[in-house]
C-alpha positions in Angstrom: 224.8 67.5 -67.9 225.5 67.6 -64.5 227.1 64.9 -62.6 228.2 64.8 -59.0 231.6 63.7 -57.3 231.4 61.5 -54.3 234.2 61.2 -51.8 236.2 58.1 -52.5 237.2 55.4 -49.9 241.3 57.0 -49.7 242.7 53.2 -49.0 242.9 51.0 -45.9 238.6 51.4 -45.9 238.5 55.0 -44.3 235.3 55.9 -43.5 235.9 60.0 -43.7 238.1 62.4 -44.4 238.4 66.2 -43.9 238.5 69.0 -46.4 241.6 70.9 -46.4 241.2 72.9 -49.2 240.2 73.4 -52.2 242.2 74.1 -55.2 239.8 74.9 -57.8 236.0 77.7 -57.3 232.5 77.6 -58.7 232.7 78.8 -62.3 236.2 77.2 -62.6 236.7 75.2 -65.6 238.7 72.3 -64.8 240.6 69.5 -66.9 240.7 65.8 -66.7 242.8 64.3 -63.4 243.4 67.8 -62.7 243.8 68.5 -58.7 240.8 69.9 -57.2 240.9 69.3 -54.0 243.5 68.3 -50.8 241.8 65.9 -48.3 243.3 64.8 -45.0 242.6 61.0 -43.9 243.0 59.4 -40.6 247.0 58.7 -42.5 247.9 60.9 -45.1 247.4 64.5 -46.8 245.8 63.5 -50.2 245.6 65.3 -53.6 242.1 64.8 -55.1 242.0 64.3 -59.2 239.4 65.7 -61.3 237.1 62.8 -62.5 235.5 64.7 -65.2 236.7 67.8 -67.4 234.3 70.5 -67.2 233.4 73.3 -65.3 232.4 73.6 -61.5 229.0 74.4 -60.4 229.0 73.6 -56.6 231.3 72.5 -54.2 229.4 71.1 -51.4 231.8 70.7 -48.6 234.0 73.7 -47.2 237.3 73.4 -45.6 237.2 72.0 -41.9 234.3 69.9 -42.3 234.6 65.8 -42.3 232.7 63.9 -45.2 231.7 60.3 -45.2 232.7 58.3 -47.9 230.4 58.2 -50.9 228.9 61.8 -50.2 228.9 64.1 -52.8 231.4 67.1 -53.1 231.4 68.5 -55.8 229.2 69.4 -58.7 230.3 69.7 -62.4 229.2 70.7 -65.8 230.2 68.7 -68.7 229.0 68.2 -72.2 229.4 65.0 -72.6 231.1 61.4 -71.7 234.3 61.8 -73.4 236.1 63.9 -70.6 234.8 61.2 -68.2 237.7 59.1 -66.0 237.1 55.5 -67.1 237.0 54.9 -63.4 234.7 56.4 -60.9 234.6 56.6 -57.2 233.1 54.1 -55.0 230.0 54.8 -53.9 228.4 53.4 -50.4 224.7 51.3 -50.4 224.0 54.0 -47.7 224.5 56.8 -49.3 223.3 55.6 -52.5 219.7 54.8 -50.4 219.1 58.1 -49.0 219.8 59.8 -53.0 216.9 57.5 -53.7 219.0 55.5 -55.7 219.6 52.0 -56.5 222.5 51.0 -54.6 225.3 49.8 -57.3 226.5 46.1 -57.1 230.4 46.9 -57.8 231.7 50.0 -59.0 235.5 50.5 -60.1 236.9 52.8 -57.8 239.5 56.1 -58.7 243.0 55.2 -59.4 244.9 55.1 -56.2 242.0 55.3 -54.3 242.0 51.5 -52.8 239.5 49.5 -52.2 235.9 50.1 -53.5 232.7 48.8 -51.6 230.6 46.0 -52.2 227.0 45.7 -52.5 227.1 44.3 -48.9 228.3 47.7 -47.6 229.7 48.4 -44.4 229.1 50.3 -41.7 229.6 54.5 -42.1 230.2 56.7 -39.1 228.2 59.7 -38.8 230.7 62.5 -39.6 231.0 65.7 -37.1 231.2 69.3 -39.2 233.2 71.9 -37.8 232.5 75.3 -38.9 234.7 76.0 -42.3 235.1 79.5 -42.8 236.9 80.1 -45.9 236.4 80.7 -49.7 239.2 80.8 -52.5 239.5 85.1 -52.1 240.2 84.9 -48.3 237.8 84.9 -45.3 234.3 84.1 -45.5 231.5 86.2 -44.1 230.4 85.8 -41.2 226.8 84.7 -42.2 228.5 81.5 -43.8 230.3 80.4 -40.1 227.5 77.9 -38.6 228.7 76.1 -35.3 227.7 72.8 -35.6 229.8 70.8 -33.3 228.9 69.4 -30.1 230.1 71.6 -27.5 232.0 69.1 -25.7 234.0 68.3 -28.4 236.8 70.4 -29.2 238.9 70.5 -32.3 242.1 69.6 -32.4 244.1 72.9 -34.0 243.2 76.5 -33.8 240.7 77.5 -36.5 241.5 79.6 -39.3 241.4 80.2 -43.0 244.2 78.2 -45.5 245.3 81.7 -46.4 245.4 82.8 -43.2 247.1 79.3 -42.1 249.5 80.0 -44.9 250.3 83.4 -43.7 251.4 82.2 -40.2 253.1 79.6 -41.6 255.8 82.3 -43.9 255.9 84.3 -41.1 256.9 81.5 -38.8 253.8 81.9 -36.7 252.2 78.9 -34.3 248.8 79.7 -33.9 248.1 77.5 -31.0 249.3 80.8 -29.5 247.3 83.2 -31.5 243.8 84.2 -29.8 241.1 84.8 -32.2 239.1 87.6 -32.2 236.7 86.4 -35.2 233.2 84.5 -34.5 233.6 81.4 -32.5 237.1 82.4 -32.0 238.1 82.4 -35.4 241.9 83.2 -36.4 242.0 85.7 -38.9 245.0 87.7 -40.3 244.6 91.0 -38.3 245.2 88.8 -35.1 248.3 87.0 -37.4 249.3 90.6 -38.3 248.6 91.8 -34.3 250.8 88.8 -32.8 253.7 89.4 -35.0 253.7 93.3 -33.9 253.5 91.9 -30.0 250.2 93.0 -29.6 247.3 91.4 -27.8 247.2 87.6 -27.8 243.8 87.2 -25.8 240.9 87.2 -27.6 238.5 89.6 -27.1 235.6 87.5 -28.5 234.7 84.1 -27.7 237.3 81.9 -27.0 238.3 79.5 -30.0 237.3 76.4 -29.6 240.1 74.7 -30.2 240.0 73.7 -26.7 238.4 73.2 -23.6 240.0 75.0 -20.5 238.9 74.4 -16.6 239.0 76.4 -14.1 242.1 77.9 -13.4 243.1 76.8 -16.7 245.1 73.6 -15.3 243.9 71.5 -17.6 243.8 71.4 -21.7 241.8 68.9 -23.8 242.6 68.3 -26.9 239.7 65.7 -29.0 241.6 62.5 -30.5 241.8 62.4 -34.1 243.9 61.8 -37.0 246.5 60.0 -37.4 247.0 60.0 -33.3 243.2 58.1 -33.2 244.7 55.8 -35.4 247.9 55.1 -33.7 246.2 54.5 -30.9 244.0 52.1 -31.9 247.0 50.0 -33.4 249.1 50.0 -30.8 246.3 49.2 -27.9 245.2 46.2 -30.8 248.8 45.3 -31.0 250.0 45.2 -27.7 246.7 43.1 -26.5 247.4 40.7 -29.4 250.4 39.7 -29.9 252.8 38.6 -26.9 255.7 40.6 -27.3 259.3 40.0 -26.5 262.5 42.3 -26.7 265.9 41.8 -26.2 268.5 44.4 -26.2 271.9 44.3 -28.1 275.1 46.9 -27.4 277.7 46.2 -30.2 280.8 48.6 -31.3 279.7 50.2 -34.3 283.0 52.1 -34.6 283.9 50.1 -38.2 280.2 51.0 -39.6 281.0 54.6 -38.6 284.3 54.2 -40.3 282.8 52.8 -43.4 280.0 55.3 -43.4 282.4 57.9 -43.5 284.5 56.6 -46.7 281.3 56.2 -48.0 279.8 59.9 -47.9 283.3 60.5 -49.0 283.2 58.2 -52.2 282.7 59.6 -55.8 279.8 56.9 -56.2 277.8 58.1 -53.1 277.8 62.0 -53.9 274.8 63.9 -53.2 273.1 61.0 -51.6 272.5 61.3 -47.9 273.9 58.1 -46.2 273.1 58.1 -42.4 273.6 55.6 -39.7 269.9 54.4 -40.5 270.8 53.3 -43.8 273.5 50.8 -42.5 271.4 49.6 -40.2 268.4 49.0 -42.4 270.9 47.2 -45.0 272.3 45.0 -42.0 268.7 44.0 -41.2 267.8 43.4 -44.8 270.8 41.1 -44.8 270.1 39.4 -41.7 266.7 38.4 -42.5 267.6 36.5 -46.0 269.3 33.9 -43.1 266.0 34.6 -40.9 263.0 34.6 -42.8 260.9 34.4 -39.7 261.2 38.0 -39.0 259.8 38.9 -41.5 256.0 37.2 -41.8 253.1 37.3 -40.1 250.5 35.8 -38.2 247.1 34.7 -40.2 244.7 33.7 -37.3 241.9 33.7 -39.7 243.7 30.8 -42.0 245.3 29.2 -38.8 248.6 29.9 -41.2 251.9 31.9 -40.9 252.8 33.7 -43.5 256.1 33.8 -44.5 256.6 37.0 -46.9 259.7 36.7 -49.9 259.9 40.1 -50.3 261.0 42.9 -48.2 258.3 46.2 -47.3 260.8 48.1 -44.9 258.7 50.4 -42.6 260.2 53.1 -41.2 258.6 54.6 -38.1 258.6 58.9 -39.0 257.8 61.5 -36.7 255.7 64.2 -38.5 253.6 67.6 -37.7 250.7 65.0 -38.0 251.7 62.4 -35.6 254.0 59.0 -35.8 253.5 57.0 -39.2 255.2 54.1 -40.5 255.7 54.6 -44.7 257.6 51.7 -45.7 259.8 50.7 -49.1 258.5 48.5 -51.4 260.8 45.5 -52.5 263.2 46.8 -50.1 265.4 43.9 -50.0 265.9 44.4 -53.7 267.7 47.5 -53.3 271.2 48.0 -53.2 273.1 50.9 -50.6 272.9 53.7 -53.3 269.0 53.1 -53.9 268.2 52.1 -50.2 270.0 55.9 -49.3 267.7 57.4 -51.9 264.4 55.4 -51.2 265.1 56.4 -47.2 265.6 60.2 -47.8 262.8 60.5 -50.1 260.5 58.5 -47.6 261.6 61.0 -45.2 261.0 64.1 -47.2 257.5 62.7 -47.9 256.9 62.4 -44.6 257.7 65.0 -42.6 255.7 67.2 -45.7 252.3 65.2 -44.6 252.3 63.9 -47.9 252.7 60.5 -48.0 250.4 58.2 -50.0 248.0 55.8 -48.2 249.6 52.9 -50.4 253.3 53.8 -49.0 251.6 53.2 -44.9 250.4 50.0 -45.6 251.6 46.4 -46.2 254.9 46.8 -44.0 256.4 43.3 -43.4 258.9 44.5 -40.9 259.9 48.1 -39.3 262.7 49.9 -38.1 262.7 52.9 -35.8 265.2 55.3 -34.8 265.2 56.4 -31.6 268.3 57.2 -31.8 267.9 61.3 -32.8 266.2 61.6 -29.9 269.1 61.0 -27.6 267.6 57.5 -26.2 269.7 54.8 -26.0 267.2 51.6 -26.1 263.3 50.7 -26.0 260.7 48.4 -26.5 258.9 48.8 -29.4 255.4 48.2 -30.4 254.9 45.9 -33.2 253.0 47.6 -35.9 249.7 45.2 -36.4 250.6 42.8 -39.0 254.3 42.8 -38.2 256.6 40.1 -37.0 259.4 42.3 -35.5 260.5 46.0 -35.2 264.3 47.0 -34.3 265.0 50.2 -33.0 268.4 51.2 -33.2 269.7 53.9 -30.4 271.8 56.8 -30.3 275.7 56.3 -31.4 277.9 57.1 -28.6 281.3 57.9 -27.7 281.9 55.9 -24.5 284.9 53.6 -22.8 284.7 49.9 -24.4 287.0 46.5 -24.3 289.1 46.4 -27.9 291.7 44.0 -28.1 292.2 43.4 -24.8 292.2 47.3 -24.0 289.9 49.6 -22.5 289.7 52.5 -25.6 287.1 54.9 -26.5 284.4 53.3 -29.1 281.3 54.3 -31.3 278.5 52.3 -29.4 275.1 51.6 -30.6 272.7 49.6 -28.5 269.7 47.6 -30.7 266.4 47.0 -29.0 264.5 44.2 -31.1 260.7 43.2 -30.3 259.1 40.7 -32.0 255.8 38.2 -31.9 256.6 35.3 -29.9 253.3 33.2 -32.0 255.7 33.5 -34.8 259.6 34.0 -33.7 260.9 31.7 -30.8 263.9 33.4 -28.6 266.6 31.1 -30.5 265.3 33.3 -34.4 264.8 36.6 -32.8 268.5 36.5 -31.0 270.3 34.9 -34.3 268.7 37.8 -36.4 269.9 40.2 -33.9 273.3 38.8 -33.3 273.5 38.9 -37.3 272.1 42.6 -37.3 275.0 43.6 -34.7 277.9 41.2 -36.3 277.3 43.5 -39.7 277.5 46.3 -37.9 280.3 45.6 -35.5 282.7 44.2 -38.9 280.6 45.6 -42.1 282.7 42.6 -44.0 280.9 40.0 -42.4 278.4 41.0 -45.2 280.4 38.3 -47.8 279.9 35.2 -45.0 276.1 36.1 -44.8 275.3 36.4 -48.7 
């Protein structure tokens, strides 16, 4: 029996996704939840799970080409029902039309997936294929390279093979500066293998098009995608909806530095990164238990505020993919130790690309740290959906009024934006007074709780 395996929606009701690679060929037998496939969404780097156990007959999508939701991928061969996932991916009315089929009325989607479609359907944009040359041995021949992309669109990274990509990557390669020599200015590994021997770096073939340069090459453009499409689109909707308002906060943080020192020190805290980050976000967890304003959000639909008792701490992460915002669940649940763990793990997963769809959304409040950039203050963007975001600046060593006396001091200055529909300036300067009083004398922790 054969049965096909439709691209699920990823979470957060993507319409596409790319294929990144696949881990699995035709002829391939292939077990139950097993991981075929790594798919990249307009958010994350996701692993794709084997519905079925069998073996694979077709894979109908190469690497480098965008899918619509609820169009088949993969085929597989299976004997029967019983190494079938009890849950299968969603399926769109429009796709389900042009098989010829009946469109289902609900279908249970895959595990992790989110939400699956109803028999209303929704809208599906009309994906754009870039040419995907690459098999699981290596390069794929040229015959198999078909250009179908508009020509004034260009893609947004060089074009290569995964193992080529891979290679570059080991050898510490950025092929934005590798020429390719292959068709449509593919990158293959003799060019790779040329560049790291300080050969040629123009291509001698067509020029990849990875980009579109004028004449004179002063310009470079570069088509919006990805996770910078869809940081754009939420800051534009963010900034145009809710009226924002900042204030600015410059407290002596030479007693949290003091702290954090004993702390890295401690028996209790060994092996567990603690950073300035993670006293801040424990300052603002503790602040908003005595302002629950900060952390809710604005229904227009309902005509209601929401006031959320729980804690999804988003922190704002600079990755190769762009800026996301993964947050901790049940955040204000956590004590120092497990916030420290929760926020280098986060990290990790971040900066690796592989965060989970479920881990960027439903953020009730976000923190970001401009701070390791050298910058002392800013005005956030509220992520959509948010009440407030504090950014917390860069810790300097600077002259500062103690105890009558002018001495050197730890400064920190926090910048704190917030919706002005739900926090008036009296809330959003007592929660930042609160924030900087923790940080200023740590102990004011026991008058808070």
């Amino acid at each position: 029996m054969i049965k096909e395996f439709r691209l699920p929606d990823l979470g957060e009701g993507l319409t596409e996704s790319e294929i990144l690679s696949w881990k699995v060929g035709v002829g391939d037998t292939v077990t139950l939840n097993q991981v075929i496939a790594e798919v990249e969404t307009a958010k994350a780097v996701v692993e794709l799970p084997s519905p079925f156990a069998g073996v694979i007959k077709e894979l109908h999508e190469q690497p480098g080409t965008v899918v619509e939701v609820g169009k088949p991928i993969v085929s597989f061969e299976v004997t029967d029902d019983a190494g079938t996932a009890p849950l299968v991916p969603a399926v769109t009315p429009a796709a389900a039309a042009e098989e010829g089929e009946e469109a289902p009325k609900r279908q249970p989607n895959l595990v992790g997936y989110g939400a699956v479609v109803e028999s209303s359907g929704r809208p599906v944009r009309r994906p754009r294929n870039f040419p995907a040359p690459a098999d699981a041995a290596g390069e794929a021949p040229v015959a198999e390279l078909v250009e179908t992309r508009p020509a004034d669109i260009p893609a947004e990274r060089p074009r290569s093979t995964p193992p080529v990509r891979k290679l570059a990557k080991d050898a510490g390669v950025d092929l934005e500066r590798v020429a390719g020599t292959g068709p449509h200015g593919l990158i293959t590994r003799e060019d790779v293998q040329a560049f790291l021997a300080g050969g040629p770096r123009e291509a001698a073939a067509e020029p990849a098009p990875a980009r579109e340069t004028r004449p004179g090459e002063r310009e470079t453009r570069t088509r919006i995608k990805g996770v910078r499409k869809l940081t754009a689109e939420a800051m534009v909707h963010s900034a145009f909806t809710a009226p924002h308002a900042t204030e600015f906060l410059t407290v002596d943080v030479t007693p949290a530095m003091e702290l954090l020192a004993k702390i890295r020190g401690s028996r209790e805290f060994s092996g567990v990164k603690v950073t300035p980050l993670t006293l801040v976000a424990k300052a603002l967890l503790v602040a908003l238990r005595r302002n629950p304003s900060l952390n809710s959000r604005w229904d227009g639909g309902n005509q209601e505020i929401v006031t959320f008792n729980y804690v999804n701490l988003g922190i704002a992460a600079a990755t190769p993919r762009g800026l996301t915002v993964p947050n901790i669940k049940d955040a204000g649940a956590l004590s120092l130790h497990q916030l420290a763990e929760a926020l280098a793990e986060l990290t990790e997963v971040a900066r690796a690309g592989k965060t989970p769809p479920a881990d960027l959304s439903g953020g009730t409040i976000s923190i970001t740290n401009i701070g390791v950039f050298g910058i002392d203050a800013g005005t956030p963007i509220l992520n959509p959906g948010e009440a407030a975001i504090l950014a917390m600046g860069a810790v300097r060593t600077m002259p500062w009024e103690y105890r009558g006396e002018v001495a050197l001091r730890q400064v920190m200055t926090l910048s704190l934006s917030f919706d002005h529909r739900l926090v008036d300036g009296e809330q959003g300067s007592r929660f930042l007074a609160d924030v900087g009083a923790i940080l200023a004398e740590p102990g004011m922790v026991l008058a808070m709780v």
